[in-house]
Structures are given as C-alpha cells and as structure tokens.
ChimeraX commands (.cxc) that place a marker at each C-alpha (Angstrom):
marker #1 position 18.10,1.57,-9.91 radius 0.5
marker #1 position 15.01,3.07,-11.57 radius 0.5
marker #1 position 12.16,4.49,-9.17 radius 0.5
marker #1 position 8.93,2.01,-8.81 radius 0.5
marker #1 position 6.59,3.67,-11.26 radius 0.5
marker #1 position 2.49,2.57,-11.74 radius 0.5
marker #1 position 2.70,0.88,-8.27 radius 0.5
marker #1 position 0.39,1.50,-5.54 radius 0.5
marker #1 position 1.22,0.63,-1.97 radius 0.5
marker #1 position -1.09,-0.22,1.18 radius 0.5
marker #1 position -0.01,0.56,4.72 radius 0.5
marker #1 position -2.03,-2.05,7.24 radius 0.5
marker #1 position -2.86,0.70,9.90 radius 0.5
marker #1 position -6.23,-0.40,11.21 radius 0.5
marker #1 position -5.02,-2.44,14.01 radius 0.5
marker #1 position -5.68,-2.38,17.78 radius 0.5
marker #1 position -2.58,-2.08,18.89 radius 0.5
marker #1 position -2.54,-3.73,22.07 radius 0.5
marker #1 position 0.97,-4.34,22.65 radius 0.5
marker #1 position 1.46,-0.72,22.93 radius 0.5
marker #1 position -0.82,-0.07,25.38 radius 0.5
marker #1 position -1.31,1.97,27.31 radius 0.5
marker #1 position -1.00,4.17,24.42 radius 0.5
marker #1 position -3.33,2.89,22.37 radius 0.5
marker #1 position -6.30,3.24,24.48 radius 0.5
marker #1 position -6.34,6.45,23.17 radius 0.5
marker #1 position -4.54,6.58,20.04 radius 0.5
marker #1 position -4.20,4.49,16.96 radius 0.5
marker #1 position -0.68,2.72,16.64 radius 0.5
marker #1 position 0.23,4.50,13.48 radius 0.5
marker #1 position 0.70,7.46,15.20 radius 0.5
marker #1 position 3.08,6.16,17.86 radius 0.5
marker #1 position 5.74,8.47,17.24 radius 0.5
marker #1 position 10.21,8.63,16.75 radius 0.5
marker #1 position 12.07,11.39,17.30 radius 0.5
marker #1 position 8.45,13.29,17.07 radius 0.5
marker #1 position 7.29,12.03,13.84 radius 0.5
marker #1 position 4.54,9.20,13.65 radius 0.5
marker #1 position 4.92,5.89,12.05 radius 0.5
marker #1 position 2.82,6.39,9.39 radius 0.5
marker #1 position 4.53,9.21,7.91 radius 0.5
marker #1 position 7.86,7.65,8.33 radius 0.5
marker #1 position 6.36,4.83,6.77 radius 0.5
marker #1 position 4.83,7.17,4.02 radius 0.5
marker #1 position 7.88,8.90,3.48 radius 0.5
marker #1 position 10.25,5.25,3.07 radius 0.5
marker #1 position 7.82,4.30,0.44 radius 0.5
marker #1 position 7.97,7.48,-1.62 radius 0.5
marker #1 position 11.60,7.42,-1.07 radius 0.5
marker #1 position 11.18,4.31,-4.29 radius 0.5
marker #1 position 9.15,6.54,-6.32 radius 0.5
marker #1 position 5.51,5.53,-4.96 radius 0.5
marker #1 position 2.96,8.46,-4.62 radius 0.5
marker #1 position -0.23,6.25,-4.81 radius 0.5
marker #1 position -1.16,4.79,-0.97 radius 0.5
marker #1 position -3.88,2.96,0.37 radius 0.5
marker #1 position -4.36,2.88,3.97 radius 0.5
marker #1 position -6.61,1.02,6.21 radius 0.5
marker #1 position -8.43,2.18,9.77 radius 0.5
marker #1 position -10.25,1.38,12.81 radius 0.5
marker #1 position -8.78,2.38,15.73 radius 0.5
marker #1 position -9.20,5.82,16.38 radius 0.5
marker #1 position -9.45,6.50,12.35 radius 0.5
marker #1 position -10.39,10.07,13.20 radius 0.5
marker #1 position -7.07,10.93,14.14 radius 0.5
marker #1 position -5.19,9.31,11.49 radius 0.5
marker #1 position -7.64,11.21,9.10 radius 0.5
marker #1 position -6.31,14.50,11.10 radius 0.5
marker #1 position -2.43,13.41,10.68 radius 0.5
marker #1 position -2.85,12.82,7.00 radius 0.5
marker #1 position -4.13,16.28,6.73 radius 0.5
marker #1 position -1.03,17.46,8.07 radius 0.5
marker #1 position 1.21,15.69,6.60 radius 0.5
marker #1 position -0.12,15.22,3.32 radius 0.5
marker #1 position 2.07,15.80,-0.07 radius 0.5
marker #1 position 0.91,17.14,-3.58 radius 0.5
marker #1 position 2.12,14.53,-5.36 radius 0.5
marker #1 position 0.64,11.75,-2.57 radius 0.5
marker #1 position -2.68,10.05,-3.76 radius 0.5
marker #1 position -4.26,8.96,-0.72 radius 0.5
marker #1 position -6.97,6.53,-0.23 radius 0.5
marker #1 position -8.63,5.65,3.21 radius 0.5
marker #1 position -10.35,2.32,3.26 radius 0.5
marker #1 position -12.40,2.70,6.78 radius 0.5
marker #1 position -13.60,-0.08,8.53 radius 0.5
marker #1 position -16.50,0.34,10.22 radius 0.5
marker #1 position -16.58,-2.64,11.49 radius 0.5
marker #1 position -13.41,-4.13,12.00 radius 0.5
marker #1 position -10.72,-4.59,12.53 radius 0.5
marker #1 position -10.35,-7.35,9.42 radius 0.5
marker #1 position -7.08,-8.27,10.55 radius 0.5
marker #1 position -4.34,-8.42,7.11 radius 0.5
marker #1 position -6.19,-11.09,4.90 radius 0.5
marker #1 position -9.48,-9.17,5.57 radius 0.5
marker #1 position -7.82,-5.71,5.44 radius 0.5
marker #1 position -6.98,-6.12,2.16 radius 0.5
marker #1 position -10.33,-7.73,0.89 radius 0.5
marker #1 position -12.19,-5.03,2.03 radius 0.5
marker #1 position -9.24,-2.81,0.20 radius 0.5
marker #1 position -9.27,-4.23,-3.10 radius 0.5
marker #1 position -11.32,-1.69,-4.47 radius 0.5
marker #1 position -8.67,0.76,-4.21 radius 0.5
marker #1 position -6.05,-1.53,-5.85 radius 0.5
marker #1 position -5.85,-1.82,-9.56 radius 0.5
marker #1 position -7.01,-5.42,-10.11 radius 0.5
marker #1 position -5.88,-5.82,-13.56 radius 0.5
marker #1 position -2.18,-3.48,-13.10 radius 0.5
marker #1 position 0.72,-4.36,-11.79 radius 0.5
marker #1 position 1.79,-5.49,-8.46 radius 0.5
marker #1 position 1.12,-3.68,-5.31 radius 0.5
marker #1 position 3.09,-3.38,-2.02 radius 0.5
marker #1 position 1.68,-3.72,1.37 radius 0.5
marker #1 position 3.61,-3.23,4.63 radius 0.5
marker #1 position 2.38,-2.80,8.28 radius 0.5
marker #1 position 2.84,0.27,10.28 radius 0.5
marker #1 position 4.73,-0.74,12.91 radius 0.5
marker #1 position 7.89,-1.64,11.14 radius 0.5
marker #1 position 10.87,0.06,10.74 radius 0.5
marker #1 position 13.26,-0.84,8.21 radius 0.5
marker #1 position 16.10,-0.07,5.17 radius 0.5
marker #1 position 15.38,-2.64,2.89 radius 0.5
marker #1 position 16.03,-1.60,-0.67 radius 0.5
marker #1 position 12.27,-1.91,-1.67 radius 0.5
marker #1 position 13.53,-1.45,-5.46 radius 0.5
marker #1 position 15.73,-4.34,-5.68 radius 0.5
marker #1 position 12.61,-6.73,-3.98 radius 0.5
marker #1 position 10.19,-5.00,-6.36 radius 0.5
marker #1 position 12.85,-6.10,-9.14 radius 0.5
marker #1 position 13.35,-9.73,-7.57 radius 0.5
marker #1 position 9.47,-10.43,-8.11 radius 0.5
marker #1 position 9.38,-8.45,-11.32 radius 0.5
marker #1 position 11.90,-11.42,-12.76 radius 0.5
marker #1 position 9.88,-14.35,-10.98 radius 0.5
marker #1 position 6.57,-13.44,-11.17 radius 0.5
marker #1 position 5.50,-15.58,-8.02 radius 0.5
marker #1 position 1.76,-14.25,-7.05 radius 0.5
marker #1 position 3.51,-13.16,-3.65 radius 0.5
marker #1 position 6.71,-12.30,-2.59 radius 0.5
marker #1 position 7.54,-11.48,0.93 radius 0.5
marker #1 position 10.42,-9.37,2.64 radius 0.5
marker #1 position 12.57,-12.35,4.97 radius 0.5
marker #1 position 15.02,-12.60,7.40 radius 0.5
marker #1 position 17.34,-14.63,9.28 radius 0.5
marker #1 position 16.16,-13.84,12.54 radius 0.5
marker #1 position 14.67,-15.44,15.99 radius 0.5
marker #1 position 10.61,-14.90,16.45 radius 0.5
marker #1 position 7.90,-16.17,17.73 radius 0.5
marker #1 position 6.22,-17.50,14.69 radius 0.5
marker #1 position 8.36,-17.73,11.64 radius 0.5
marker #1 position 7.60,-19.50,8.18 radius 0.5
marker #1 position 9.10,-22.06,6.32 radius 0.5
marker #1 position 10.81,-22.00,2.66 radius 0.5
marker #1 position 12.36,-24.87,0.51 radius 0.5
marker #1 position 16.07,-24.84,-0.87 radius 0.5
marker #1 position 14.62,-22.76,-3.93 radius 0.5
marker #1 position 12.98,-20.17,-1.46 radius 0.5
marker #1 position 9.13,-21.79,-1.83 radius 0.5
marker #1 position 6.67,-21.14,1.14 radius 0.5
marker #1 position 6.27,-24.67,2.41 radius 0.5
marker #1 position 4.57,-24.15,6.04 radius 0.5
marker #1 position 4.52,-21.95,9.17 radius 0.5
marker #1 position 5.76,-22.80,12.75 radius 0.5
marker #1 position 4.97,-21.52,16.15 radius 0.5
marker #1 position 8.04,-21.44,18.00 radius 0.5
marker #1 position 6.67,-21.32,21.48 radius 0.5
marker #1 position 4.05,-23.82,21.00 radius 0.5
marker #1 position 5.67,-26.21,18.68 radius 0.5
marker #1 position 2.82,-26.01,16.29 radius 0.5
marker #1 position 3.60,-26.36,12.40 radius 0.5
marker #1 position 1.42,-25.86,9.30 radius 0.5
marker #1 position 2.36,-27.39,6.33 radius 0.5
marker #1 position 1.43,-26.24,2.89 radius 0.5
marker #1 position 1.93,-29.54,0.96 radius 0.5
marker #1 position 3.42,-32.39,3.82 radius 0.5
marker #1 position 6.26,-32.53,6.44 radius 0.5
marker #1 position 9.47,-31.34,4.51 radius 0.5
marker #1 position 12.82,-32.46,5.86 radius 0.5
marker #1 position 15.25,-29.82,5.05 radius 0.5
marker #1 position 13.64,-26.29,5.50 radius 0.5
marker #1 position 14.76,-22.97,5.92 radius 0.5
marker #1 position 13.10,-20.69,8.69 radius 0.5
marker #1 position 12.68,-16.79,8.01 radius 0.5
marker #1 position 10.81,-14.52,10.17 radius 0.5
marker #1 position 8.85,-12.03,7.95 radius 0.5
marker #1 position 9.56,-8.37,7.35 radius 0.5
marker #1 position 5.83,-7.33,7.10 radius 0.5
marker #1 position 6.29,-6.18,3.64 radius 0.5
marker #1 position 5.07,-7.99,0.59 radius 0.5
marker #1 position 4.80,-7.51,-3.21 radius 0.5
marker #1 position 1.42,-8.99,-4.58 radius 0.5
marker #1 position 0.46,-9.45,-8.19 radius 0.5
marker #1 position -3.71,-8.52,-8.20 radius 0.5
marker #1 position -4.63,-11.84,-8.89 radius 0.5
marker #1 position -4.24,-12.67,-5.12 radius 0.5
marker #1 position -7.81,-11.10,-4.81 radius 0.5
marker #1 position -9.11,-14.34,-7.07 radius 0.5
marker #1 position -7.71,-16.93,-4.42 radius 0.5
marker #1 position -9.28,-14.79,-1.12 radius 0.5
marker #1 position -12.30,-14.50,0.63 radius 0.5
marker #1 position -14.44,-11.32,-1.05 radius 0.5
marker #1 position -14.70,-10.91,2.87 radius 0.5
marker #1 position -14.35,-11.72,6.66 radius 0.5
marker #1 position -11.54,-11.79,9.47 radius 0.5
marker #1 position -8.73,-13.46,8.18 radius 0.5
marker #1 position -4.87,-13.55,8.44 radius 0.5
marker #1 position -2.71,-13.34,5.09 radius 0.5
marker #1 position -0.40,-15.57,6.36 radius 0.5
marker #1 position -3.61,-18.48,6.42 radius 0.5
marker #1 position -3.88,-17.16,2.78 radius 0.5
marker #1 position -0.21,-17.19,1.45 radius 0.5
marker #1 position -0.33,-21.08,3.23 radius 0.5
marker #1 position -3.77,-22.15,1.39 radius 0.5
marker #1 position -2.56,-20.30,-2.33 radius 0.5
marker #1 position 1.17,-21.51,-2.02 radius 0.5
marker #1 position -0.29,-25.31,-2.78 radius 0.5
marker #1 position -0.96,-24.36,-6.34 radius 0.5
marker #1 position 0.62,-21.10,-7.04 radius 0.5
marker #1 position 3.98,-19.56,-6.07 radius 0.5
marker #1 position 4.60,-17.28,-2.76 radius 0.5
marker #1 position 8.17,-17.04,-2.32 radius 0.5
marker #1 position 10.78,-15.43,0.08 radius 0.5
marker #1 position 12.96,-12.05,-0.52 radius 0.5
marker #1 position 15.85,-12.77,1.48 radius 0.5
marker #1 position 17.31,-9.43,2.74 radius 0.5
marker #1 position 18.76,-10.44,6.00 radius 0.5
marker #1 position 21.49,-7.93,7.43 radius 0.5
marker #1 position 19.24,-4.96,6.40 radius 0.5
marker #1 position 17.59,-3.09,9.61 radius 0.5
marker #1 position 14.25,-4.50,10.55 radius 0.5
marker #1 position 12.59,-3.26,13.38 radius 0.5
marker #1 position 8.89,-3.98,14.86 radius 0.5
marker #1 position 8.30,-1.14,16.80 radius 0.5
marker #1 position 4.41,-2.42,18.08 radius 0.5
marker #1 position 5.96,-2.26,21.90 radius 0.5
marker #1 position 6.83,0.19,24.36 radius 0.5
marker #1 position 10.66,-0.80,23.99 radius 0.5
marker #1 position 10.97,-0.99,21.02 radius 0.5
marker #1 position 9.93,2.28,20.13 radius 0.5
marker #1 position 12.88,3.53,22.58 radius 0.5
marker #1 position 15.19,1.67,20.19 radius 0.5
marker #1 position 14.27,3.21,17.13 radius 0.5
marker #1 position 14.58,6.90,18.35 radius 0.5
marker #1 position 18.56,5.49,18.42 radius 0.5
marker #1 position 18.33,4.59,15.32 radius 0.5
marker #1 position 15.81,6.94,13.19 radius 0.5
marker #1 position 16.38,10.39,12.98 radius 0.5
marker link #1:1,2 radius 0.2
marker link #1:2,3 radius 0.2
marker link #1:3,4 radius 0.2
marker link #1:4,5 radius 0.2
marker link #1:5,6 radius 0.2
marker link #1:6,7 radius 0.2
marker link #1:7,8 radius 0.2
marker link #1:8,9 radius 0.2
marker link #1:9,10 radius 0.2
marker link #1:10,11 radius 0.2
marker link #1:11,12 radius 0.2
marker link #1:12,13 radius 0.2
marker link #1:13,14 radius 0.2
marker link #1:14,15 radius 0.2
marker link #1:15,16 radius 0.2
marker link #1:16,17 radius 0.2
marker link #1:17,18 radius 0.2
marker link #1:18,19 radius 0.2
marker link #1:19,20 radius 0.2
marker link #1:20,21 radius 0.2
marker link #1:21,22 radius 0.2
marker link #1:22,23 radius 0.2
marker link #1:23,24 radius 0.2
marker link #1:24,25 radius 0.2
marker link #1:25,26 radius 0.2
marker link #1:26,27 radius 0.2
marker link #1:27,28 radius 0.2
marker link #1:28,29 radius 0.2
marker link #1:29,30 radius 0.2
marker link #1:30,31 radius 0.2
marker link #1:31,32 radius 0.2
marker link #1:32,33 radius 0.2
marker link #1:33,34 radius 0.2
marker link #1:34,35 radius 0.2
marker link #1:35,36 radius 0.2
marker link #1:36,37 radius 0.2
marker link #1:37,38 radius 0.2
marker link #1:38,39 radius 0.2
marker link #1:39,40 radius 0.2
marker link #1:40,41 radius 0.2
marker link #1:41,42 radius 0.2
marker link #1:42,43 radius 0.2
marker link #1:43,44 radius 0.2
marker link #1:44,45 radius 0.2
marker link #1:45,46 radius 0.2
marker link #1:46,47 radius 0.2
marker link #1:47,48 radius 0.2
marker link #1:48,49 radius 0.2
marker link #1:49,50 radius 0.2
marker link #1:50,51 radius 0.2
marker link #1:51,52 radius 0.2
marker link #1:52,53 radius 0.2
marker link #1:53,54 radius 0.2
marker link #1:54,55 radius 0.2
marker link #1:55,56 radius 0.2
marker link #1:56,57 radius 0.2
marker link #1:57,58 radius 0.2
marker link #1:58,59 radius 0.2
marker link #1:59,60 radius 0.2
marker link #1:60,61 radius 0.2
marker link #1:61,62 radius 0.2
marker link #1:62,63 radius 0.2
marker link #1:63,64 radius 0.2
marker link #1:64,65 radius 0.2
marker link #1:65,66 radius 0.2
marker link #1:66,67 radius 0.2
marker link #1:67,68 radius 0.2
marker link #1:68,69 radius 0.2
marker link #1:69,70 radius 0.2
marker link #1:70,71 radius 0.2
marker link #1:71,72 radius 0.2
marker link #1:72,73 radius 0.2
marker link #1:73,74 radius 0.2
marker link #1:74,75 radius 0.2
marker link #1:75,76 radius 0.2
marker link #1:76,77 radius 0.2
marker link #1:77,78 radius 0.2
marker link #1:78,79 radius 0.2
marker link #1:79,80 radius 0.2
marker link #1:80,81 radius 0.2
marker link #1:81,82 radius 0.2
marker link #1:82,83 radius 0.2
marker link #1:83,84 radius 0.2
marker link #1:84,85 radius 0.2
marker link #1:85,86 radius 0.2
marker link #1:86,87 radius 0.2
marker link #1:87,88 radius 0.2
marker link #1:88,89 radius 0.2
marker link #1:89,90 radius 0.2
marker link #1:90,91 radius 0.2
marker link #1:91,92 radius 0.2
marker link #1:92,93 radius 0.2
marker link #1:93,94 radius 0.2
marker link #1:94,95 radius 0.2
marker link #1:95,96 radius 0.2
marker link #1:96,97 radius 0.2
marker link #1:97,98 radius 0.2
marker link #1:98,99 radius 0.2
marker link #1:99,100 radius 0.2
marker link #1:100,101 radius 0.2
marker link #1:101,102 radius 0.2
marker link #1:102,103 radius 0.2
marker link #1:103,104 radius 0.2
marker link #1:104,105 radius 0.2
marker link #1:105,106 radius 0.2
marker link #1:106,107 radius 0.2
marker link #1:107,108 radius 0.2
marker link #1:108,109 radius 0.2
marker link #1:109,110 radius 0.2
marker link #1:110,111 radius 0.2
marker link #1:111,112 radius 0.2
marker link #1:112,113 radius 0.2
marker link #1:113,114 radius 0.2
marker link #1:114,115 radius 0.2
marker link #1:115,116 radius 0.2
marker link #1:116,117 radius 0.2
marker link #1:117,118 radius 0.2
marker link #1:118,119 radius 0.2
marker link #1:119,120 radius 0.2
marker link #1:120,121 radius 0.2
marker link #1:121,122 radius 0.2
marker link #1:122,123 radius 0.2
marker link #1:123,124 radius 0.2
marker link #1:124,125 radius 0.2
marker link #1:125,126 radius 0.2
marker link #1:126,127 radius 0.2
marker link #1:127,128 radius 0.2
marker link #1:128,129 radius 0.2
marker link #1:129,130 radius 0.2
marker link #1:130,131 radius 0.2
marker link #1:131,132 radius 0.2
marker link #1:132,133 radius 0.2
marker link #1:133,134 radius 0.2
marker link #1:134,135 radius 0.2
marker link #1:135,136 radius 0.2
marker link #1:136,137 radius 0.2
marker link #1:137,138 radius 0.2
marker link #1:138,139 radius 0.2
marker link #1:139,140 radius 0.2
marker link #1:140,141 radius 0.2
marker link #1:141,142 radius 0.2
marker link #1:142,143 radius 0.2
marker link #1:143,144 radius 0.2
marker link #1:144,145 radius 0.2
marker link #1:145,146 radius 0.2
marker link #1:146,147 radius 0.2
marker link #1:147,148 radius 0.2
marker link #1:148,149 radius 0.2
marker link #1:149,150 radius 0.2
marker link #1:150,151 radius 0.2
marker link #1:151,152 radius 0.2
marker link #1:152,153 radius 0.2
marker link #1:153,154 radius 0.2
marker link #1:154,155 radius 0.2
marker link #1:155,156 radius 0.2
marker link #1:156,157 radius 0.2
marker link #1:157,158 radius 0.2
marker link #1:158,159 radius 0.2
marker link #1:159,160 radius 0.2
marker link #1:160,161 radius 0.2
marker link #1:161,162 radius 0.2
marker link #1:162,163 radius 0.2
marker link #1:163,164 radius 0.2
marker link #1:164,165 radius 0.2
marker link #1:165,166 radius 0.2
marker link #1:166,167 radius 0.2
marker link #1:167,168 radius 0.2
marker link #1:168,169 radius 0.2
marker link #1:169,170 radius 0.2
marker link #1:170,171 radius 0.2
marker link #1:171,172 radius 0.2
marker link #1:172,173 radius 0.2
marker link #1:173,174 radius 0.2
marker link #1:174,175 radius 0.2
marker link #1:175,176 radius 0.2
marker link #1:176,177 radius 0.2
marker link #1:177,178 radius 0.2
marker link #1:178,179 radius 0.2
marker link #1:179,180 radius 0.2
marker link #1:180,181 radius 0.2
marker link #1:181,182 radius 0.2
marker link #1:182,183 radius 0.2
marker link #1:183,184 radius 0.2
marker link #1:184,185 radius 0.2
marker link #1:185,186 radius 0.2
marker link #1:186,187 radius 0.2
marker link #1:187,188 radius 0.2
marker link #1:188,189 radius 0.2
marker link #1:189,190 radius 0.2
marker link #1:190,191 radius 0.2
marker link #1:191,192 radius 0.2
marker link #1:192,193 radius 0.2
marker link #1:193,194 radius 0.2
marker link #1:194,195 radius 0.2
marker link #1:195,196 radius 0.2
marker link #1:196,197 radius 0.2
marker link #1:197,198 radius 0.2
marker link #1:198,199 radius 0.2
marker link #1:199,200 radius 0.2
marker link #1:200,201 radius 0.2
marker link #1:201,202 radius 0.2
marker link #1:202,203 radius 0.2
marker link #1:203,204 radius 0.2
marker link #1:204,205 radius 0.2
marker link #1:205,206 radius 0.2
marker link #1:206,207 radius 0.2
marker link #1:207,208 radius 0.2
marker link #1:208,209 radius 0.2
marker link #1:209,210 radius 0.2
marker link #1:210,211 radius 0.2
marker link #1:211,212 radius 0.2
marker link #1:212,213 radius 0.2
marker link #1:213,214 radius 0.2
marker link #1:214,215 radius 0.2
marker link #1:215,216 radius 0.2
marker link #1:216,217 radius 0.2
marker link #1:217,218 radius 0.2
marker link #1:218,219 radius 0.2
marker link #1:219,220 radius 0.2
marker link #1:220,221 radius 0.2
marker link #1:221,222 radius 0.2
marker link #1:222,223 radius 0.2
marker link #1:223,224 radius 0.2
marker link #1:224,225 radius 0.2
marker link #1:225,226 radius 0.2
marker link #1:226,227 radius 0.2
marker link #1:227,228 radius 0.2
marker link #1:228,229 radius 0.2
marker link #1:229,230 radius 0.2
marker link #1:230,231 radius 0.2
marker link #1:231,232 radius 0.2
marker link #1:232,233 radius 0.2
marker link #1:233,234 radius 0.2
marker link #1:234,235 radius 0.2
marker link #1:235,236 radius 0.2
marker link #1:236,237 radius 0.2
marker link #1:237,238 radius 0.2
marker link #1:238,239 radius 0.2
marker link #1:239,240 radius 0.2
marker link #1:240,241 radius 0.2
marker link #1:241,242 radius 0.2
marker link #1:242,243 radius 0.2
marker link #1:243,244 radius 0.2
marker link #1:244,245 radius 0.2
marker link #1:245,246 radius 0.2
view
C-alpha cells in the first residue's frame, strides 16, 4: 500500500489524565512512558510509520514538559504544531475547534487519535476505506466489551451511543432494533468540513458531535477488530503494554 501523503494528523494530548494518577499530578499523560519511551512519541512514531510528517498536537496539562519532550525527540522531516490551551482543557470536540486553524480546511482528510492508545491497526487501509466512501467521519471500531460503546446499522451507519453501566442510550435518528455495538479505537479520519457542523468553540465531546452530524451526514465505522488495541490511560494498563511494545 502507498504511504498517506498531504495528510495531517492531530494527537489529543491536552487531557488531565486522572486515571493515571498519581502520575499525573505532576506530569502530563502523554509522557507516561513503555519500555522508557513516552506515549507521544510512540504515538508520533506509529503515525509516521504511514507516511505522515505533518502533526498537530494539543496541551494543557503540564504543556511545558511536552514542549521539552518534543524538543528531544523531534525529527527533520516532522512539522509540528502546538495548539496550547490556556484555558482548557476543551475536552475532543473542543480540542479540535480550538485546533482547526492548524488543519487545512479546504485539503484532504485529517487523522486524529488520542494519546493514550496503543495499537497496530493498518492506518493505510482505514485511510483507504474512507477515501472510497467519503463519509464526513470515519472511526477506528472494535468488537470489544466497554463501558460506553456506540451503535452502527447493518451497513456500518452511526445510529446512537449506549452507556453500558447505566443503561443510558442516545439515539441519532429513533430506537433501532437490530444494531451492532463497537467500542471505539480513538482514532478517526475526518474530511474538513466537520469544522462547518461544530461549535467555533466551548467544552464539548466529539462523540456529542459525530451523534448530532450523523442525522444528516454520514459517520461510519472502520471495523478492524482482531488488531491490538490498547488504552493505556491506567496504571495497569501501562504494565501490559511494556509486554507487548518494545
């Protein structure tokens, strides 16, 4: 398969953290580190394994320190823009308002993933998948128990969101009988007219957006279930991935 050229990718960094406490009251997540290299530069380094040298990444938490990493670990051939806020943290939705002005808004689609996951999916072949669609969004999906997971139609549509601790369920259109739960891989691929359905602004999830823009446009599911996915945002888990990650 052919690298991902022209594409620019955001890593969500700018997060509290708080389920890795107590090591993030004093550093930022992103810097949480396997096998003695952070997050964010294993996270850097899985994107430009597809070819992508142009990254956006958002801070809060202790930004001063993830402006210190990128110093050291910073490429040639890496474009890197910060996109500091001050005043967050703007959760995802908000996160990538306040980014847009890094993102080409009339190019091609853009990739965003969180820090704090771990994972081999074949970002080509899902860049490829919503290439051939053209949905607005399409997010990385898998067949596996969560806490919160959402909900796709027989032709892989976002139809609604479920809690599965409370019971709660948002729907995007009405109750639909036969759905198919996914729990999502943090990683999406966004055509840059996602900014024209957003808030220009505020605290907000992308999930509440994907729900709200999926009743007139189409957000649809990459299903790459028996790949590695790993959410390493708690103590344990970050045991398990020095067993896996070199």
């Amino acid at each position: 398969m052919s690298p991902i050229k022209d594409c620019k990718a955001m890593i969500f960094a700018a997060g509290l953290g708080t389920r890795l406490k107590p090591f993030t009251d004093h550093h930022p997540k992103a810097l949480a580190r396997v096998n003695g290299k952070s997050l964010l530069e294993r996270n850097l380094e899985y994107l430009n394994g597809f070819g992508i040298v142009d990254f956006v990444i958002n801070t809060h938490h202790f930004a001063d320190q993830i402006d210190a990493e990128l110093k050291k670990i910073q490429r040639p051939e890496w474009d890197i823009a910060i996109s500091y806020e001050a005043d967050g943290p703007f959760e995802t939705g908000g996160g990538l308002a306040y980014a847009s002005k890094y993102l080409n808004q009339d190019g091609p689609p853009f990739i965003v993933m969180n820090v704090d996951i771990l994972t081999n999916l074949d970002l080509i072949g899902m860049f490829e998948y919503h290439q051939k669609i053209k949905p607005l969004a399409t997010l990385a999906m898998t067949d596996r128990e969560s806490s919160r997971q959402l909900l796709f139609d027989d032709e892989m549509k976002l139809v609604g969101w479920k809690n599965n601790h409370s019971g709660e369920v948002k729907w995007v259109h009405g109750v639909v009988d036969d759905v198919r739960p996914f729990s999502f891989s943090g990683i999406h691929v966004i055509h840059p007219n996602i900014f024209k359905y957003m808030p220009a602004d505020g605290i907000f999830s992308m999930i509440d957006v994907y729900l709200k823009i999926a009743k007139e446009e189409l957000v649809i599911a990459y299903d790459h279930s028996g790949d590695l996915v790993l959410d390493v945002g708690k103590p344990d888990s970050l045991i398990k991935a020095e067993e896996i990650f070199e």
